[in-house]
C-alpha positions as a Markdown table, in Angstrom:
| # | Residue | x | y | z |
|---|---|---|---|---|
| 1 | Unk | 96.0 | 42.2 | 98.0 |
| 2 | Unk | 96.6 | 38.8 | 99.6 |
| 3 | Unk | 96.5 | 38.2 | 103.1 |
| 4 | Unk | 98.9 | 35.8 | 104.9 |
| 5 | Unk | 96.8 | 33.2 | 104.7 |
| 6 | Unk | 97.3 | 32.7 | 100.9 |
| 7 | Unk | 100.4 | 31.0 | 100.6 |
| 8 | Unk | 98.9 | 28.6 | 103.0 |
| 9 | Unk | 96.2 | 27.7 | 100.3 |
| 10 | Unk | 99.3 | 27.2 | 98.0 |
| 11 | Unk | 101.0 | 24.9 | 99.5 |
| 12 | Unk | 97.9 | 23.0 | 100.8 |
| 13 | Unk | 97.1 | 22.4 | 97.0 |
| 14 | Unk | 100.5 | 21.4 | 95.9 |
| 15 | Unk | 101.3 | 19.2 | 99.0 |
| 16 | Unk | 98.5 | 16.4 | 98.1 |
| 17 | Unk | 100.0 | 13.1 | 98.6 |
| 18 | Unk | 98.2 | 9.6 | 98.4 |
| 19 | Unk | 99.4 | 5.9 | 98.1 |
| 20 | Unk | 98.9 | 1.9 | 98.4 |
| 21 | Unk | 95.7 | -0.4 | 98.3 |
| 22 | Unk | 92.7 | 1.4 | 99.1 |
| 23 | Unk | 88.8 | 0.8 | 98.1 |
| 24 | Unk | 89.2 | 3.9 | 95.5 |
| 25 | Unk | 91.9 | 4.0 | 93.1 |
| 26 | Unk | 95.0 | 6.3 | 93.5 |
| 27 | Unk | 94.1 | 8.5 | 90.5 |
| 28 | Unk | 90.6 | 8.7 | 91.6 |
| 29 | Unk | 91.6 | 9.9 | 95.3 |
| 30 | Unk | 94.3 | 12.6 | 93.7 |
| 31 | Unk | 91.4 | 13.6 | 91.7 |
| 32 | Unk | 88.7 | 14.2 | 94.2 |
| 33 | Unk | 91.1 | 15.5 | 97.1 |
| 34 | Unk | 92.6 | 18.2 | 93.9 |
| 35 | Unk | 89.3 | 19.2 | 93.1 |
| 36 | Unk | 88.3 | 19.7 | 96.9 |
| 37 | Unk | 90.9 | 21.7 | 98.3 |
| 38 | Unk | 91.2 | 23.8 | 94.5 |
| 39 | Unk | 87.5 | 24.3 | 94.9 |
| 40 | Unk | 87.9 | 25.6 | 98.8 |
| 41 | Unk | 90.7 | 27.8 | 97.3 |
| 42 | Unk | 88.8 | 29.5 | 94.9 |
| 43 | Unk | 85.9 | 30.3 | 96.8 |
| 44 | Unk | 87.9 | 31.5 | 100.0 |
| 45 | Unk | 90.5 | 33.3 | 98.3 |
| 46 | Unk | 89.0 | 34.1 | 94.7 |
| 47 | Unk | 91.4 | 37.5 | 94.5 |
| 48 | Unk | 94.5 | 35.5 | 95.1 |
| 49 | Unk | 93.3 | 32.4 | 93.2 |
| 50 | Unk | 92.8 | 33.9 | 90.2 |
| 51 | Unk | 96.3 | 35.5 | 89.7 |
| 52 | Unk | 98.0 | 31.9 | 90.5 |
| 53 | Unk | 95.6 | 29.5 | 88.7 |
| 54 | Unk | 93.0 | 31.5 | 86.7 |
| 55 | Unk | 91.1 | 28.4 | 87.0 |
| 56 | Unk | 90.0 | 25.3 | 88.9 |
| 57 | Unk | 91.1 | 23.1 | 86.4 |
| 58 | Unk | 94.6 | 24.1 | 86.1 |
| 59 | Unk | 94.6 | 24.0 | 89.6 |
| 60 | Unk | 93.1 | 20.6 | 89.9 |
| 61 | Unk | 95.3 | 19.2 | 86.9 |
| 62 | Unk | 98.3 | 20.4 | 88.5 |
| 63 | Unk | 97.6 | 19.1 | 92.2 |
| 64 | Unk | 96.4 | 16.2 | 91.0 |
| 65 | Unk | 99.7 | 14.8 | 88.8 |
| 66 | Unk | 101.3 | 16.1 | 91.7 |
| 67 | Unk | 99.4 | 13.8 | 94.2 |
| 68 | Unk | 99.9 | 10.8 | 91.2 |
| 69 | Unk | 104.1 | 11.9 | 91.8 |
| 70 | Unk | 103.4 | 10.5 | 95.2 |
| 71 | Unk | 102.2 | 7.2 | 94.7 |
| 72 | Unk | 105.8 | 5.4 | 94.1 |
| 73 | Unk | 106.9 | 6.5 | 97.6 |
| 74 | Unk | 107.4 | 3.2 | 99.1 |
| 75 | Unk | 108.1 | 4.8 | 102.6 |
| 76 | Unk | 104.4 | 6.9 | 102.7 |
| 77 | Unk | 101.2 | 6.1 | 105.1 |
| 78 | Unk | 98.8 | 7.8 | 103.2 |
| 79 | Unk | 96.4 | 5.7 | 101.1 |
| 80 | Unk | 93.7 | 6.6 | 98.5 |
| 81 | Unk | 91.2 | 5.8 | 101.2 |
| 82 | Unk | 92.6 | 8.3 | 103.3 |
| 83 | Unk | 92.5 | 11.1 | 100.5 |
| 84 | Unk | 89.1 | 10.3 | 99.9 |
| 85 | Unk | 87.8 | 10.3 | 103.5 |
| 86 | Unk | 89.9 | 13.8 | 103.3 |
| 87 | Unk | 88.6 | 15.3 | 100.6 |
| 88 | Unk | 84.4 | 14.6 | 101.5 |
| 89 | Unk | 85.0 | 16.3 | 104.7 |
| 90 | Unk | 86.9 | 19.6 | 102.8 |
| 91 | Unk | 84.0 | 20.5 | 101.2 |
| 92 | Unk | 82.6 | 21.3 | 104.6 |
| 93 | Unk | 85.4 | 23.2 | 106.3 |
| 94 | Unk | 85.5 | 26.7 | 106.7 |
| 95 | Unk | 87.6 | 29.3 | 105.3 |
| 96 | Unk | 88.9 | 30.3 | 108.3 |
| 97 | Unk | 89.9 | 26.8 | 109.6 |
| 98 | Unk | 91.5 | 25.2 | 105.6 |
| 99 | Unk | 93.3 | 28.7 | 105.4 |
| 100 | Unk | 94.6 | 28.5 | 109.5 |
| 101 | Unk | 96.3 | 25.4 | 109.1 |
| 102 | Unk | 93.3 | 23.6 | 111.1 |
| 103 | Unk | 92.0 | 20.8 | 108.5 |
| 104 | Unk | 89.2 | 18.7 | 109.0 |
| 105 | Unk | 89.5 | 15.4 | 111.4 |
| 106 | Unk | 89.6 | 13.3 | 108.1 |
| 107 | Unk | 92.0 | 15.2 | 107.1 |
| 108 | Unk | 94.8 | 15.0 | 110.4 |
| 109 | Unk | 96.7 | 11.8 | 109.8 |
| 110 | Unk | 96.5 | 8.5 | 112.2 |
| 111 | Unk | 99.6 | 6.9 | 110.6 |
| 112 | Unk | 102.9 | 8.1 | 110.0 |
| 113 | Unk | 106.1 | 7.3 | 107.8 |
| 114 | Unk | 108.9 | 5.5 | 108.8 |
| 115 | Unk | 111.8 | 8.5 | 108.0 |
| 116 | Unk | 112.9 | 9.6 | 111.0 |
| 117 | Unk | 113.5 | 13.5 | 112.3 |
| 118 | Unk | 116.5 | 14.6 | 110.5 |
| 119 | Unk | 116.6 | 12.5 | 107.6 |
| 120 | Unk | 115.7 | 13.5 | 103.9 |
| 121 | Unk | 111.8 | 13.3 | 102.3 |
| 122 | Unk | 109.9 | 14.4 | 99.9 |
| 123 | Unk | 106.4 | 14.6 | 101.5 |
| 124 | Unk | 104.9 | 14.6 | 104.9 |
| 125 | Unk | 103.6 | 11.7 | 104.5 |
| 126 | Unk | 107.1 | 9.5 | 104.5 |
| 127 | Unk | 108.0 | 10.6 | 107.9 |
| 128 | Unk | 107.1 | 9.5 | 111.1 |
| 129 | Unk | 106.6 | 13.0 | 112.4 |
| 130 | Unk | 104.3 | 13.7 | 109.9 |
| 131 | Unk | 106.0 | 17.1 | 108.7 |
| 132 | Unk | 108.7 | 17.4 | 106.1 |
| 133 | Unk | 110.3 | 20.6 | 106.0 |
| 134 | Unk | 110.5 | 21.5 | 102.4 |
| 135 | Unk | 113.3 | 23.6 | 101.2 |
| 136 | Unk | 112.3 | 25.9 | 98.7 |
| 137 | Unk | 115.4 | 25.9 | 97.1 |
| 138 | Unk | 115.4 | 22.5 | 96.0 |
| 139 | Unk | 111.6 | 20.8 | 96.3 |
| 140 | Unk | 113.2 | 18.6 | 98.8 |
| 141 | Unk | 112.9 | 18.5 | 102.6 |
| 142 | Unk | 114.0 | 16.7 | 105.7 |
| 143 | Unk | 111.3 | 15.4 | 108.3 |
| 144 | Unk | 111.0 | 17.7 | 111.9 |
| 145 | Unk | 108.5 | 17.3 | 114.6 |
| 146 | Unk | 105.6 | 20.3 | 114.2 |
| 147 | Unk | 106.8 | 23.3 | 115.1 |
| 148 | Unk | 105.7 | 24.5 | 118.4 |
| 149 | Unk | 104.6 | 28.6 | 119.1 |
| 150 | Unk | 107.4 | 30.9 | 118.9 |
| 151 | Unk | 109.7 | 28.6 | 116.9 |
| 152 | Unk | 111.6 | 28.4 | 113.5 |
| 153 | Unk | 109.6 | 27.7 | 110.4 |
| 154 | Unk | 109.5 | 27.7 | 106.4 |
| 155 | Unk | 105.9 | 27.1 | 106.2 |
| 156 | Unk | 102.8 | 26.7 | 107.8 |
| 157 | Unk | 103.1 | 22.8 | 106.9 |
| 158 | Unk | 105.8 | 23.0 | 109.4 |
| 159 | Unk | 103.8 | 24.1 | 112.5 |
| 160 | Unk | 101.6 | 22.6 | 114.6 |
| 161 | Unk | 98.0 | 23.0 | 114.3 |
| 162 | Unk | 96.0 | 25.7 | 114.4 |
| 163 | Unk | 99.6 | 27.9 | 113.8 |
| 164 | Unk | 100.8 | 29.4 | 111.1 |
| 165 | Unk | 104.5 | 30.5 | 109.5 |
| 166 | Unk | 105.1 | 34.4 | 109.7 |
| 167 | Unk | 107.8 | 36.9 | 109.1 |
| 168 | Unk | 109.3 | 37.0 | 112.9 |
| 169 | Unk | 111.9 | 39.8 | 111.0 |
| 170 | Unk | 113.9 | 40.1 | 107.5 |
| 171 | Unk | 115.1 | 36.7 | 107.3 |
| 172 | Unk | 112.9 | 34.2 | 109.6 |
| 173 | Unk | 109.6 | 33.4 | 110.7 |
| 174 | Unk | 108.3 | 31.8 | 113.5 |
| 175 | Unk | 104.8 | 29.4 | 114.4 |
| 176 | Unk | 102.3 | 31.9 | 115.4 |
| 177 | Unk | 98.6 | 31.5 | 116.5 |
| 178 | Unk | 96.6 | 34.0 | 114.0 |
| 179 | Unk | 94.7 | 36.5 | 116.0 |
| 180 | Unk | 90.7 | 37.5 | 116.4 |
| 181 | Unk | 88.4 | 40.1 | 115.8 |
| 182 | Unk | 89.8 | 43.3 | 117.5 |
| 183 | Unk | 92.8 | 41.5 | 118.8 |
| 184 | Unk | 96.5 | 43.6 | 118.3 |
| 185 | Unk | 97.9 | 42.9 | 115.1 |
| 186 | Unk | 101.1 | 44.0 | 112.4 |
| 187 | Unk | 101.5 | 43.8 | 109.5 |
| 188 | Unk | 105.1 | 45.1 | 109.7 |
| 189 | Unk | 107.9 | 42.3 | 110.7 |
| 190 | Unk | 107.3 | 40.9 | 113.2 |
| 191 | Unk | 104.1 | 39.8 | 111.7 |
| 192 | Unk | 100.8 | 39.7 | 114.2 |
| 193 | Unk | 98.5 | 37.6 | 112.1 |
| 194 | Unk | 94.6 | 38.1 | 111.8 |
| 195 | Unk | 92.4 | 34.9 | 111.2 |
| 196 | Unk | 91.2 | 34.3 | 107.5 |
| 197 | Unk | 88.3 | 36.8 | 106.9 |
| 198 | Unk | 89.6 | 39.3 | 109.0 |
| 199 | Unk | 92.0 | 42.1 | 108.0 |
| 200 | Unk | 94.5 | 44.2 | 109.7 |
| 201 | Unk | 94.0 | 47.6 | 110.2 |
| 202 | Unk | 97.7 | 48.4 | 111.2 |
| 203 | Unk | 96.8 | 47.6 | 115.0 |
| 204 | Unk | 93.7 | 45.8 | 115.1 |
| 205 | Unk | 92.3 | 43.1 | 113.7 |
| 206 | Unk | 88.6 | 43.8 | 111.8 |
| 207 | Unk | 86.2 | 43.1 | 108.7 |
| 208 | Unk | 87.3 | 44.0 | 105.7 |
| 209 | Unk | 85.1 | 46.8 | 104.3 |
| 210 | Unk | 82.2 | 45.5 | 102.5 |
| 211 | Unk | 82.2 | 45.9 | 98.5 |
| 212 | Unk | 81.1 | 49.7 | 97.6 |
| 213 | Unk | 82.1 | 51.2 | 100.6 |
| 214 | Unk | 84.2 | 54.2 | 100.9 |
| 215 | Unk | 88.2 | 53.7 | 101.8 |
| 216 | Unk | 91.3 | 55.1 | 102.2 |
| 217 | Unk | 94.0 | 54.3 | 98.9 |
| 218 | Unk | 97.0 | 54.6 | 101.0 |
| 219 | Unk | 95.7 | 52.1 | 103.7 |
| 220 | Unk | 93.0 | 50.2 | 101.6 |
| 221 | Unk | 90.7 | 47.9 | 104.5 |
| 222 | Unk | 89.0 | 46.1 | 101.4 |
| 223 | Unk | 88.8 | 42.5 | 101.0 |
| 224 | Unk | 91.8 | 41.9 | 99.0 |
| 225 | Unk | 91.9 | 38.4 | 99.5 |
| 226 | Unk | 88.4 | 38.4 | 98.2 |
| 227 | Unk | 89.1 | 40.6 | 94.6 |
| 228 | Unk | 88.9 | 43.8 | 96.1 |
| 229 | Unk | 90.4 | 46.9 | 95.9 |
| 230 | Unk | 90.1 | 50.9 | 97.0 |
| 231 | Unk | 90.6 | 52.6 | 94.0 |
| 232 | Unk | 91.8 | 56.4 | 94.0 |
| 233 | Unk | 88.8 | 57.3 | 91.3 |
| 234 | Unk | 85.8 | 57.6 | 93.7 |
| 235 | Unk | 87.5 | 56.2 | 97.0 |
| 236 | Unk | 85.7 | 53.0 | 97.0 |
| 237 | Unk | 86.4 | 49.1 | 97.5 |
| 238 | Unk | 85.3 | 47.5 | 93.8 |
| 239 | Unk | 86.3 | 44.6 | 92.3 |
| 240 | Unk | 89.8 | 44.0 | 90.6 |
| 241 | Unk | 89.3 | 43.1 | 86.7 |
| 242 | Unk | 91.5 | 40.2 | 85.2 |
| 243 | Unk | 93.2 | 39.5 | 82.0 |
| 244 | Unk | 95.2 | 37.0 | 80.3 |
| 245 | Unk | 98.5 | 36.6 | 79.0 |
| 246 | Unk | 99.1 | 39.2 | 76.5 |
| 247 | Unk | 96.1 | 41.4 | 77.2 |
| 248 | Unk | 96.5 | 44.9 | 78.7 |
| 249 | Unk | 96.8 | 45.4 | 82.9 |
| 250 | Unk | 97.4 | 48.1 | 85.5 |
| 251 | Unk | 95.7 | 50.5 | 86.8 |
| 252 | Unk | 93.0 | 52.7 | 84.0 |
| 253 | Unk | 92.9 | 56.5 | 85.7 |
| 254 | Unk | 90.5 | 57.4 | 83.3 |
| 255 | Unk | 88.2 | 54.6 | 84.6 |
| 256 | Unk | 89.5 | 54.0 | 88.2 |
| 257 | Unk | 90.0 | 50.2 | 86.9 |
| 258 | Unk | 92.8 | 47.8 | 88.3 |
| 259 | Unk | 93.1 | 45.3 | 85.7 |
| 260 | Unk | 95.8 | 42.1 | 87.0 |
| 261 | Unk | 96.8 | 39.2 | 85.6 |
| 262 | Unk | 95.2 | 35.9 | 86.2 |
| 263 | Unk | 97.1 | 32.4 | 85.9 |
| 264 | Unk | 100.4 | 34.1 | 85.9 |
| 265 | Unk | 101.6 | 31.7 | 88.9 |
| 266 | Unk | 102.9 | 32.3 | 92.2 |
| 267 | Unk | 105.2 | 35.1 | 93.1 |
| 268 | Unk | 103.1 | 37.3 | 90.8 |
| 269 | Unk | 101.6 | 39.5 | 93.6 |
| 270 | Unk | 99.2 | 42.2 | 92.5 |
| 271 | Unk | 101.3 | 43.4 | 89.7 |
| 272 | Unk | 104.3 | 41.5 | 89.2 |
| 273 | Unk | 102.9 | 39.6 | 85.8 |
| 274 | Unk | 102.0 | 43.2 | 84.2 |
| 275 | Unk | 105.1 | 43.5 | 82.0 |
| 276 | Unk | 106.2 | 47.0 | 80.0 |
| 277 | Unk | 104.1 | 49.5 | 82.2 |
| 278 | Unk | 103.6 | 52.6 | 80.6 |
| 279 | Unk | 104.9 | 55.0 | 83.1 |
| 280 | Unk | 102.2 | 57.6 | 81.6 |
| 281 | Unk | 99.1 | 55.5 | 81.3 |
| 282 | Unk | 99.8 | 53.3 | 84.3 |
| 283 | Unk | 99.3 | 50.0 | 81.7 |
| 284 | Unk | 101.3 | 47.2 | 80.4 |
| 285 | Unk | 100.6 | 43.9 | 78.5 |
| 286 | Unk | 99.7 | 40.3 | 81.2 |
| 287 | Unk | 102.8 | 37.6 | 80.7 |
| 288 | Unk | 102.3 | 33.9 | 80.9 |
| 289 | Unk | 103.5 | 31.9 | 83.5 |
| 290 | Unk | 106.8 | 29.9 | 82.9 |
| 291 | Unk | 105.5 | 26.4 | 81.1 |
| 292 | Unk | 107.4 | 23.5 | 83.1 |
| 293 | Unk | 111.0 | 23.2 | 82.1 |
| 294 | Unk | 111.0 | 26.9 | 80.4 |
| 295 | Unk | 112.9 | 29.9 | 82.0 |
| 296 | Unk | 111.5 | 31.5 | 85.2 |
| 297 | Unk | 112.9 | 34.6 | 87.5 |
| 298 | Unk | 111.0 | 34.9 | 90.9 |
| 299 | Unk | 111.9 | 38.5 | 90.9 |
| 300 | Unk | 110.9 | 39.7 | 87.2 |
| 301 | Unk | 108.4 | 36.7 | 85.9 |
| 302 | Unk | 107.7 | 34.8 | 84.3 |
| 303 | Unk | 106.6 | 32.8 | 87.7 |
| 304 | Unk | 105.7 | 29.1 | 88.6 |
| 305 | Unk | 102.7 | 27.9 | 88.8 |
| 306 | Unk | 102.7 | 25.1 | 91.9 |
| 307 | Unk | 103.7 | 23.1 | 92.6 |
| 308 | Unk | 106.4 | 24.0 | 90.2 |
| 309 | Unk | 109.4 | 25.9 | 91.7 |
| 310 | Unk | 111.8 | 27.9 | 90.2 |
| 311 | Unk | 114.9 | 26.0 | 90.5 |
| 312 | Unk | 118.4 | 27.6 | 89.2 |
| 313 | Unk | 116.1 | 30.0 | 86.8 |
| 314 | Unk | 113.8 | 26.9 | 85.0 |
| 315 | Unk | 110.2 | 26.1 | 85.9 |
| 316 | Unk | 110.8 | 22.7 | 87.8 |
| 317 | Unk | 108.4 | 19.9 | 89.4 |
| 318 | Unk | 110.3 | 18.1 | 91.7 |
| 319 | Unk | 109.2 | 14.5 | 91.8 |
| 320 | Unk | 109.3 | 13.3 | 95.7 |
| 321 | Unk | 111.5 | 9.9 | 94.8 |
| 322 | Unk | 114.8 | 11.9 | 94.1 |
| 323 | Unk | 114.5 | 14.0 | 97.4 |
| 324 | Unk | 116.3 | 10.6 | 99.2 |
């Protein structure tokens, strides 16, 4: 269901940094760049969305005190100003460029930390490359220059523009220039990406199918990204239903439904929230996300919802200041 491009909308939402004196207030920047990208997010990637967030107010909440975690960073170039300049000119962007690590111009920075390469951070903004490698194993990072084509990565906050992180085999990945309309493509390791709003058909690049047409289960071309699914009952791409925490998911044979979980945080997936599936009717019961500070498994849920990680088996936000 979600295409490579939506961990990129992740990490785009939980990497919103602003500081020092600006026209606009700190909390008012946070606020409006949140709300931008969360809003881009949902409208881009509604499938994906949902399951992580449910909403664009939890979204926005959480970005936002994450942004706010930012603001005591003494070593930072970004400024409220900056944020706001950022956050007019993402309501314009297009899918394909927010979700292809290609912001807007107000969005690339002009100024840059003073950390140098090497040394420890806790947002891009401290370091005088710009990038800071985050380590999803702590929160915490250590500033690189942007990673050129062809080279190691964690994320697509690590390569250089217009690239993105993908699965180069098992256990790496490598900055990659997403691919067009009818260009080669895998989806098997290594990864060939498509651009956002294209899909992979296994060798080529191409639109997903529209909503209603017919597909094949087994190699489903719907728009996934966009809430879309082939179900088995009738062969067609229709839209995947959501529930909440406690209420029933999984697939209905009777009705040809898929019913997933929405707000059950990142690492979900398509199913991975659905709890106690009934092996004979296909359904189980939605679980919550982890609350911050509660217990969290990124294998069997409950999951994080970001920027929270899950750090030695607990729901953690990592604030930026203890990362040096």
């Amino acid at each position: 269901m979600r295409s490579k491009n939506v961990f990129a909308w992740l990490a785009a939402v939980a990497s919103v940094a602003v500081v020092a004196c600006s026209s606009v207030s700190p909390t008012q920047a946070c606020t409006d760049l949140s709300a931008a990208i969360c809003d881009k997010a949902s409208q881009c990637a509604p499938g994906a969305f949902n399951e992580v967030y449910g909403d664009t107010t939890t979204c926005t909440t959480r970005a936002t005190a994450s942004c706010e975690q930012a603001l005591a960073l003494k070593d930072t170039a970004d400024t409220p100003d900056f944020a706001e300049k950022c956050s007019q000119s993402y309501t314009t962007v297009s899918c394909g460029d927010a979700a292809d690590n290609n912001p807007p111009a107000a969005c690339k920075r002009t100024t840059f930390g003073k950390i140098a390469d090497g040394a420890a951070c806790g947002t891009a903004g401290e370091c005088a490359s710009g990038v800071c490698q985050i380590d999803g194993t702590t929160g915490c990072g250590k500033c690189i220059e942007p990673v050129a084509s062809g080279q190691a990565c964690q994320s697509n906050g690590d390569c250089q523009t217009g690239l993105v992180c993908a699965a180069a085999s098992q256990s790496s990945a490598v900055c990659i220039a997403p691919v067009g309309a009818g260009a080669t493509c895998s989806t098997a390791v290594p990864i060939i990406p498509c651009q956002e709003g294209l899909i992979c058909d296994g060798a080529k690049c191409q639109t997903p199918l529209a909503a209603g047409s017919a597909c094949n289960p087994t190699k489903s071309l719907c728009d996934g990204v966009g809430g879309y699914w082939c179900t088995p009952k009738g062969t067609r791409c229709v839209a995947v239903k959501y529930a909440g925490p406690n209420q029933t998911c999984g697939y209905d044979a009777t009705s040809g439904d898929l019913t997933v979980c929405t707000g059950s945080g990142a690492g979900a997936g398509l199913l991975g929230a659905c709890m106690n599936i009934n092996q004979q009717t296909g359904q189980g019961t939605c679980a919550a996300a982890a609350p911050d500070g509660a217990a969290c498994d990124l294998t069997n849920g409950p999951f994080c919802t970001p920027p929270a990680l899950c750090l030695n088996k607990t729901s953690t936000i990592v604030d930026p200041s203890t990362c040096h």
